[in-house]
C-alpha positions as CSV (number, residue, x, y, z in Angstrom):
1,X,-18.3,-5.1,-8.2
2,X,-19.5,-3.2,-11.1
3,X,-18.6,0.0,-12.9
4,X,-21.5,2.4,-13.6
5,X,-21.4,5.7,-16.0
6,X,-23.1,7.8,-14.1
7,X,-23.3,10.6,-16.5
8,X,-24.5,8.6,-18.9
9,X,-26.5,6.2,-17.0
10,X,-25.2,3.3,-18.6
11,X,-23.2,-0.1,-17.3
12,X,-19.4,-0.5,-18.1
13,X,-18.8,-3.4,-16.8
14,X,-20.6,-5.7,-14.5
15,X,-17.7,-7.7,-13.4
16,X,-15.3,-5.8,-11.9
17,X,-12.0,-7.0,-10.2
18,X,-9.7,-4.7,-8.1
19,X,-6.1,-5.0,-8.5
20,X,-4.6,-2.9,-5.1
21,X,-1.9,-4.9,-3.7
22,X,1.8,-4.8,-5.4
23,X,1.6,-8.2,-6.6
24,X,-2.2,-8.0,-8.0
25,X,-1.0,-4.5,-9.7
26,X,2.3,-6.0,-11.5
27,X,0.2,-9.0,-12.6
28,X,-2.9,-7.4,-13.8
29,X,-4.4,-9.1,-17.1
30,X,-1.2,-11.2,-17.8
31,X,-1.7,-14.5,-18.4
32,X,-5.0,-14.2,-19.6
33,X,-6.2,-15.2,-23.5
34,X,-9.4,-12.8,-23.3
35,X,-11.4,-10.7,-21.1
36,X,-15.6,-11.1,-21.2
37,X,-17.7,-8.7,-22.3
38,X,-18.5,-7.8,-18.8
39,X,-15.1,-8.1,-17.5
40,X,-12.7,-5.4,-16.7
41,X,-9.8,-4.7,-14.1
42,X,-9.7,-1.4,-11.8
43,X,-6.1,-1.0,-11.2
44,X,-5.0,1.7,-8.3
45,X,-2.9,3.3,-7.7
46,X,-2.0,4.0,-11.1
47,X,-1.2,6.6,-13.6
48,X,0.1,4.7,-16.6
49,X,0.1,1.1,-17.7
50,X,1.7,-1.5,-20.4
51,X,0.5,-4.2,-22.2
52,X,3.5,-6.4,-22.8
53,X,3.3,-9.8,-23.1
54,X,-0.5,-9.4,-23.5
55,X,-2.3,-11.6,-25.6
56,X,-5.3,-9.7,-26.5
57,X,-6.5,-5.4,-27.1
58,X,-7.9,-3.7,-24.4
59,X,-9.3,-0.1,-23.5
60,X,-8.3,2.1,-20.8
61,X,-10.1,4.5,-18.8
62,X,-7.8,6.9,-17.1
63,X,-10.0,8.2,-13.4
64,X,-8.9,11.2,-11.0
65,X,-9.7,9.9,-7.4
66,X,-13.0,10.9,-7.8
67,X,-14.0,8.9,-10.8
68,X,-13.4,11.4,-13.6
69,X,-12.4,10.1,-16.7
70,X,-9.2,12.0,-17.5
71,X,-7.9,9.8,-20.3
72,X,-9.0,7.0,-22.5
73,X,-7.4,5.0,-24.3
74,X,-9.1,2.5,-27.2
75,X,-8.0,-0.7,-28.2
76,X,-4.8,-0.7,-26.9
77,X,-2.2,-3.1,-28.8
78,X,-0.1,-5.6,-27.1
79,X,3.4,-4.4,-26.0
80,X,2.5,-0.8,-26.0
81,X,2.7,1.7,-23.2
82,X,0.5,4.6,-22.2
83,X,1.4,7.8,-21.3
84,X,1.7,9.2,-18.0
85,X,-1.6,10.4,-16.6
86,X,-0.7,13.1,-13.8
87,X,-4.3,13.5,-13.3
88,X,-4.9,9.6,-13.0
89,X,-5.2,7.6,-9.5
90,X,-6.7,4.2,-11.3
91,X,-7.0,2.7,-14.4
92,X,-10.1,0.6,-15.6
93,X,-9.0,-2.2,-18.3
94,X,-11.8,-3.4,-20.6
95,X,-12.4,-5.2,-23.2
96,X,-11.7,-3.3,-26.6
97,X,-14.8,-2.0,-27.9
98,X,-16.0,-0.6,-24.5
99,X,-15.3,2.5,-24.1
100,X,-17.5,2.8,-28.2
101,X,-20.4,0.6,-26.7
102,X,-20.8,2.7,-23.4
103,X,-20.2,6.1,-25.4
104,X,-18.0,7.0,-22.3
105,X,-16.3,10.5,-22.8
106,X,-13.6,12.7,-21.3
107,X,-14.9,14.2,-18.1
108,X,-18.0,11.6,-17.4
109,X,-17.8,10.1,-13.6
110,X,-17.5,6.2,-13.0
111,X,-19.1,4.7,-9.6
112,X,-18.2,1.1,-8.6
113,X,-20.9,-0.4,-7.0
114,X,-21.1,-4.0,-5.2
């Protein structure tokens, strides 16, 4: 699927996987040396994630169920962790840089589409 602004009218990523299950969840980007520039994980549930044992920065855009950004985070390091997001039902990690390129802002609405 894909993962469309649509306040802004722009594309944030045009390959989207979804990480529901436990196991999908507790995995999410590990064991991976990059994401591509279209690539990006929807994790949910999920309020807060980490990136230990990460090899590589990525962003993270916090949504309410509803697909309200509530949080972003840029360029996240390795071994860091986020806050907790009360708000937050999923988390969509990008590439670093995505969140700048797609001038997505607090309070724009994400739509994944097939």
């Amino acid at each position: 699927m894909r993962a469309v602004n649509q306040t802004r009218g722009t594309q944030v990523a045009g390959d989207v996987r979804n990480a529901r299950s436990l196991w999908a969840r507790t995995k999410g980007l590990l064991g991976r040396k990059s994401l591509g520039n279209e690539e990006a994980l929807l994790i949910e549930p999920c309020s807060s994630i980490h990136t230990f044992g990460m090899a590589f920065p990525i962003d993270a855009l916090f949504l309410s169920r509803d697909g309200r950004v509530v949080h972003l985070v840029k360029e996240m390091k390795a071994s860091r962790i986020s806050r907790h997001v009360f708000s937050a039902r999923m988390v969509l990690e990008a590439p670093a840089g995505t969140i700048e390129g797609t001038a997505t802002c607090l309070g724009d609405t994400l739509s994944f589409l097939p």
